[in-house]
N, C-alpha and C positions, 0 to 999 in steps of 0.2 A: 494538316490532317486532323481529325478528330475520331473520337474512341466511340464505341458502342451506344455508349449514354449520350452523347451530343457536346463531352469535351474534348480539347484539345489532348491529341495523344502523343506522349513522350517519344523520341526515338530511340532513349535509352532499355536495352531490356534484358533479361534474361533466357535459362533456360526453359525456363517453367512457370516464371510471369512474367508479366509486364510491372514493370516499375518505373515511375516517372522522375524522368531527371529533377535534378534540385534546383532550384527557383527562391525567388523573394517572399521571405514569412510572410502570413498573415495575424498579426497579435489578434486582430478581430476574431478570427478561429481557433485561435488557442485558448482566447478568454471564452470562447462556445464551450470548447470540447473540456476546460475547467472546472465550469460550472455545472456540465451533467456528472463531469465526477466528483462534485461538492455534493450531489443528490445523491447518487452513488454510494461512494465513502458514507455520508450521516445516515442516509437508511438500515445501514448496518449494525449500528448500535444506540440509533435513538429512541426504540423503545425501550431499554432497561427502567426510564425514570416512568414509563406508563404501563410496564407490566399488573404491576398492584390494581391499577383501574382498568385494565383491561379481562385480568381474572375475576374481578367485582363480576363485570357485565356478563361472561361469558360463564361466570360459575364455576369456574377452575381453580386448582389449587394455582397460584403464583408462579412455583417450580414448575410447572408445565406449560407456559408460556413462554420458555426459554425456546422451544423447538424453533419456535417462528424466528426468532434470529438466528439460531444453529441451521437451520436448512435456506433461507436468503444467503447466509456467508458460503457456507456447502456448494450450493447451485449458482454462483458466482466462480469462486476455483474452480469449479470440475467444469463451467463450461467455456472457459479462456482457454483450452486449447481449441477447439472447434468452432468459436469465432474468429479465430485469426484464419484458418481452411477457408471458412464463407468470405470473410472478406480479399481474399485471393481467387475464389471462386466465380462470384457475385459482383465484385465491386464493394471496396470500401465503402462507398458513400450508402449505396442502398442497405447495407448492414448497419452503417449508424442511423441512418435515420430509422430504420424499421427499432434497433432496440431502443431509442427513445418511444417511439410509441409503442412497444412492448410494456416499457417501465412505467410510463404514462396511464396506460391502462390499468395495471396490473394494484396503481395506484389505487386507483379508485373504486376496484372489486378487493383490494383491503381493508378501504373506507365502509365498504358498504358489508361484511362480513358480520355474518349472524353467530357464529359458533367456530370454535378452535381451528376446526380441520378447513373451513373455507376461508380463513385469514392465513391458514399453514399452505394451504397451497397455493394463495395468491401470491405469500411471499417467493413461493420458488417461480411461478410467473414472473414475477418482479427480479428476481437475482439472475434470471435467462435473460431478461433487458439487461442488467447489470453485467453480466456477464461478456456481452458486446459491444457496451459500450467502452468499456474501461479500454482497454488495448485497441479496438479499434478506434478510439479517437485517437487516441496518441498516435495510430499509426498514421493518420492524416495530418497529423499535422507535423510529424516528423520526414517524411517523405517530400515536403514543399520546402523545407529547414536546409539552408547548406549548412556545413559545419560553424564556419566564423558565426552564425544567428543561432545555434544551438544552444547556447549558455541562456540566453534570451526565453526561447521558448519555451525551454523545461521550465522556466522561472516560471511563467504561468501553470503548468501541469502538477507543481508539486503541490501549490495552495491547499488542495483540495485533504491531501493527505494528513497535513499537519496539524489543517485549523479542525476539519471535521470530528474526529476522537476527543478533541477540547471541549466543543463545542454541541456535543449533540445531548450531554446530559442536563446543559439550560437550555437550548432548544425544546427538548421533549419534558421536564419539567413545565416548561413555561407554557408548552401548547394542553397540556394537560391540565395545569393546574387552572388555567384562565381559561379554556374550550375544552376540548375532551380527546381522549387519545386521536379520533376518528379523524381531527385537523394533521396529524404527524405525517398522513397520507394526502390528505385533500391539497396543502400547499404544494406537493407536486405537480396539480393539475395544469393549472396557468404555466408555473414553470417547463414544463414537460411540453406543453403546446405552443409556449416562443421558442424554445432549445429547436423544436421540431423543425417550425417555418426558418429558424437563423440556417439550422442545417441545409434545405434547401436550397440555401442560396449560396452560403458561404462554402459546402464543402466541395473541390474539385469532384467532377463527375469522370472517376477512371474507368476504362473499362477491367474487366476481372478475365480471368483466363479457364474457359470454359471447357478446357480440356486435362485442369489438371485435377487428379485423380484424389481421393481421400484415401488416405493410410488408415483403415480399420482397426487394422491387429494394433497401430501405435496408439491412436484414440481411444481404445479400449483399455490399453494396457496401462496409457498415461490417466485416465479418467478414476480408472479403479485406484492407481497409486494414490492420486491425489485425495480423492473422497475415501480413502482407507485411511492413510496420513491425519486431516483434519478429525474423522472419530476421533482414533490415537490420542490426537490434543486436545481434542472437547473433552474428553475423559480424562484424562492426565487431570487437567483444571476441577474434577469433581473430589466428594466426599471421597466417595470407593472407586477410587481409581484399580490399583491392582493388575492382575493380569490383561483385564480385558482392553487396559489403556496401551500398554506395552504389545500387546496382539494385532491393534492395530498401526500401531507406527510401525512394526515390525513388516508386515504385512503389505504397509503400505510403500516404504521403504524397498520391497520385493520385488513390486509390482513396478516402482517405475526404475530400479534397475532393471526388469525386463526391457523395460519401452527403451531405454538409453540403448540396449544390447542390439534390438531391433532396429531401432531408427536409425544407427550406423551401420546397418550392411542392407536396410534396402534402398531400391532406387528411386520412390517419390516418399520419404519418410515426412512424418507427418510436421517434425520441425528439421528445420538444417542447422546439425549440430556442432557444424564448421564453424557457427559463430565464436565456439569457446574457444576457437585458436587464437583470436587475440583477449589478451593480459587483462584489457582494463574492464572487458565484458563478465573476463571471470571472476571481477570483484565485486559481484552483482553476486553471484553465490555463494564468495568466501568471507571476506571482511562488512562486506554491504546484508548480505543476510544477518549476519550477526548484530550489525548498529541496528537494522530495523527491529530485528527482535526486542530488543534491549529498549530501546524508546518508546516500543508497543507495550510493554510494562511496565514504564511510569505513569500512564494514565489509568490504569487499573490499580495500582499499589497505592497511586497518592492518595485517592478519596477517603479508601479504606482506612489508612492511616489516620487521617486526619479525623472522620469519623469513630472508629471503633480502639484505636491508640491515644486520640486528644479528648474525645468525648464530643465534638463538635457536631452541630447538627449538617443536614443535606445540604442547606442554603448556603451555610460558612464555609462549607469543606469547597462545594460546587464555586463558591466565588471565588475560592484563594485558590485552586488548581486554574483556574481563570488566566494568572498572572504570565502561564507556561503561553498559554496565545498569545498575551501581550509580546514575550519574547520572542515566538517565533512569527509575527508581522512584523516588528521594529528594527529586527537584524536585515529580514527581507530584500530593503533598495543598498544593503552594503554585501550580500549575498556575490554577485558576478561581479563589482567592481575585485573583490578579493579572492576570488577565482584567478582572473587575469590575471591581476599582478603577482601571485606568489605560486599561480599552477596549482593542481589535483594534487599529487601526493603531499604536501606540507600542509594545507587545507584538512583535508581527511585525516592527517595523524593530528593535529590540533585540535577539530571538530573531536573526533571519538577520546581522546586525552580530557580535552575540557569538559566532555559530559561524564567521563569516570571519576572526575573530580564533584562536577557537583551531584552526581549521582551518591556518593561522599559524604558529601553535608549535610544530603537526605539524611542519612544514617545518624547526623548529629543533631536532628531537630525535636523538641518533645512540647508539651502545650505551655510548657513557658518561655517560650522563644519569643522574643519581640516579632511580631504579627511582618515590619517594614523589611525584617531579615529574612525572613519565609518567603516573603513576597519576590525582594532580591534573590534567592539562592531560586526560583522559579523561572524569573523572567531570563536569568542567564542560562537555565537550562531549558530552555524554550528557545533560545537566540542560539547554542551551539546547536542544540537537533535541529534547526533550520538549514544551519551552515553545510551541514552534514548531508541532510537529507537530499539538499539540492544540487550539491559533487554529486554524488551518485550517480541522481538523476539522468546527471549531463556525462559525466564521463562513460557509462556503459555503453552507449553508445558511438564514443568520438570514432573508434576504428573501424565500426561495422559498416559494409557496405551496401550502395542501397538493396541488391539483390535478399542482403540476411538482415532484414529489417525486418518482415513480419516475425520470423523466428522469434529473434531476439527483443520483440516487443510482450509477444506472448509470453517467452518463457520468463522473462522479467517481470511482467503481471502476474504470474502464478505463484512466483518466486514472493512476490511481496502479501500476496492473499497468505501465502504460510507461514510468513515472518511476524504477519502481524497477530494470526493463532497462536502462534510458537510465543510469540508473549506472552499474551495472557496463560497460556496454558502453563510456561517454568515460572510466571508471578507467581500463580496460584500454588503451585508446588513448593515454591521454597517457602510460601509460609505454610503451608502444612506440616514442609519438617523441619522448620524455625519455631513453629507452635506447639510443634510435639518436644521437641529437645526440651525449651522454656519450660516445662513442668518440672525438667529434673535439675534443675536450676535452684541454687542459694543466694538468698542475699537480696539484695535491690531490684534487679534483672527481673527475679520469680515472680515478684507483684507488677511487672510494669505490661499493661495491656500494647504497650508500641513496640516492644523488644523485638519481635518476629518478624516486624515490618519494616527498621532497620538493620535489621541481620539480611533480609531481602537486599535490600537498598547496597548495602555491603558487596552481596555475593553479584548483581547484574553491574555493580562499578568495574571490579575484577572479570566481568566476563564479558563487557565493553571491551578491556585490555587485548581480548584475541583478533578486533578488528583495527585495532590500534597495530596489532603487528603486524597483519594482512597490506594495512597500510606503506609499511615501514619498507614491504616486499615489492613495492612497484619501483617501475623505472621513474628516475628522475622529474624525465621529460612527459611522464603518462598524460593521453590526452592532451599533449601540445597545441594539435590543430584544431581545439574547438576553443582552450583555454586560451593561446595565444596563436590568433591567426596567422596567417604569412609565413614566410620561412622557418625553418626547425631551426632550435639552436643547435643541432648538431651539425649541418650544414653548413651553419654561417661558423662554426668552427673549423672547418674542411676547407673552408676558404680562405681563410687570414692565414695560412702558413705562403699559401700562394701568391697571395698581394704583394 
């Protein structure tokens, strides 16, 4: 039999969609749907190092070029819940392909952007692509994944996350300082038009279920939460934060306990919030929210640091934060072999332990440190946030079933778009009030321009420690069936009394 589109149709299915049984990965499609969220992920913060010349051109103050990344990141969460609907709707496939050539496009009326407001709105064009792409690829290429190939395929999925925040402030220095900001968009084009034709071929053509309904009131409810939420932490992260920063997280906060209250008493809600009945999903929200947060502000903390606490220029600071990539590609191919062997939970309390440590050293480093120990206390925290990052990845999903897969892809995308605000936003705040306390300071402390930013460094080591406990709360065996395939060891405990 074959589906709507002209592929083979699964006979596995649900109430409300069709979902196709699990099959043989494609790493070919995992390294597709990778690389549009290597595009993805770096568009999101690679202008910072081209703001200054892009206020040149346009005649703005500096400060007001921020919008253009604040509304691309904005318009990326708030619209992951309603691409995961389309691609239930529609068809996965025609929703990823369509938001590459969304983001494709949207590329090149940024490029070609005369004045603030038509670079501001190309960017939310662009985070609408971004926005479907991110959880819709994953849903393709998790849906073809049996479990035992899970460990595998996240492996590809995570690259994007890790390297991208490393790497996007020598990337958009380097395209700026040697062409002009206009190429940070233009290099999407080619990329954006083979991601496009691979998609065609490579991604299964499912059909979508044409009957099922959109939840409004949840869409609504979840959309405001979420773009309420994000203000909240854009501001938090400013000068004058105040009331209006706490107004919105509050607010936001309201809004999607509404959608929670909602989505469990109707009948086609807009996510299925059954996924949170298993354990390892909800450590996607608990302990797993918390590492991402915390990892999302070391690449914010450390430039500064090294710049405005060492004296170091852009080029120094941007090379030796470098080193954290080198650690998170090199631990990489020892990633799932150390999965398997020691399982999810020892993994993740060691991951989250080993970064509150060298999150740690941070706090012991000032400009007279041997440059080769800097680089080491880097490259090892760049190798356990890899470690870390990539359990996650894989265990949130080991017990979901294929029916709560869109859910649980979407809510886990949204989850990590505010993990990674929620960074940068309690970075910024704790040296605000590390930099305020530092005034009323005696002694050595009071002259030292880095004090603030290792009292930082201090306070997210100790607040790693809440997902170190998170950790500590799972079952033994969590994730057995993706970590170690075949028989549970409870099982084969169940059996040896019997022999």
């Amino acid at each position: 039999m074959r589906d709507p589109d002209g592929g083979p149709l699964s006979m596995k299915t649900s109430s409300r969609s069709t979902v196709p049984a699990e099959g043989s990965w494609s790493p070919r499609l995992a390294l597709l749907v990778a690389a549009t969220f290597f595009m993805e992920f770096l568009d999101g913060t690679v202008l910072t190092t081209a703001i200054p010349s892009i206020a040149a051109d346009f005649s703005v103050a500096p400060a007001d070029v921020n919008i253009t990344m604040t509304a691309y990141l904005m318009t990326v969460a708030m619209g992951i819940p309603l691409s995961s609907w389309l691609a239930e709707r529609i068809g996965a496939r025609r929703v990823f392909c369509l938001a590459i050539a969304t983001f494709t496009a949207a590329s090149l009326l940024c490029a070609l952007s005369q004045d603030l407001t038509m670079l501001t709105l190309s960017r939310v064009l662009q985070g609408a692509g971004g926005a479907m792409m991110v959880p819709v690829g994953t849903l393709v290429v998790l849906r073809g994944t049996p479990k035992k190939d899970l460990l595998r395929a996240t492996a590809f999925l995570v690259w994007p996350g890790l390297l991208a925040p490393v790497l996007a402030p020598l990337v958009g220095g380097a395209l700026t300082t040697y062409l002009s900001w206009h190429w940070i968009f233009l290099v999407n084009l080619p990329l954006g038009l083979a991601a496009f034709l691979a998609a065609l071929r490579l991604v299964p053509a499912v059909g979508g279920d044409s009957t099922r309904r959109l939840d409004w009131l949840g869409l609504a409810l979840t959309t405001l939460g979420v773009g309420s939420l994000l203000v909240g932490l854009e501001l938090t992260g400013g000068r004058d934060a105040g009331l209006a920063a706490a107004a919105g997280i509050v607010t936001g906060l309201l809004f999607l306990t509404a959608a929670v209250a909602w989505m469990r008493r109707s009948s086609t809600p807009l996510f299925n919030l059954s996924v949170f009945g298993a354990r390892t999903f909800r450590a996607t929200a608990t302990g797993g929210f918390v590492y991402r947060l915390t990892i999302s502000a070391v690449p914010f903390l450390l430039p500064l640091m090294f710049q405005a606490g060492f004296g170091w220029d852009p080029l120094h600071a941007g090379a030796m934060v470098s080193a954290v990539f080198v650690g998170n590609i090199g631990i990489k191919p020892a990633t799932t072999p150390l999965i398997r062997r020691f399982g999810f939970k020892p993994v993740l309390v060691f991951a989250s332990l080993a970064s509150a440590v060298t999150f740690a050293l941070c706090a012991l480093l000032d400009a007279g440190t041997p440059e080769p120990l800097i680089v080491a206390v880097l490259v090892a925290s760049g190798a356990f946030r890899s470690i870390g990052f990539s359990a996650y990845a894989s265990v949130q999903y080991a017990d979901v079933v294929p029916a709560q897969l869109p859910s649980a892809n979407a809510v886990s995308a949204t989850l990590v778009q505010l993990a990674t605000a929620a960074g940068i936003a309690v970075g910024a705040l704790l040296l605000r009030v590390f930099e305020s306390g530092s005034h009323a300071l005696a002694g050595p402390a009071a002259g030292d321009p880095a004090a603030p930013y290792r009292a930082a460094f201090v306070a997210i080591a100790v607040l790693m420690l809440l997902s170190t406990l998170d950790s500590l709360a799972l079952p033994r065996h969590a994730g057995a069936a993706v970590s170690r395939p075949g028989p549970a060891p409870a099982a084969k405990r169940r059996r040896r009394p019997q022999a």
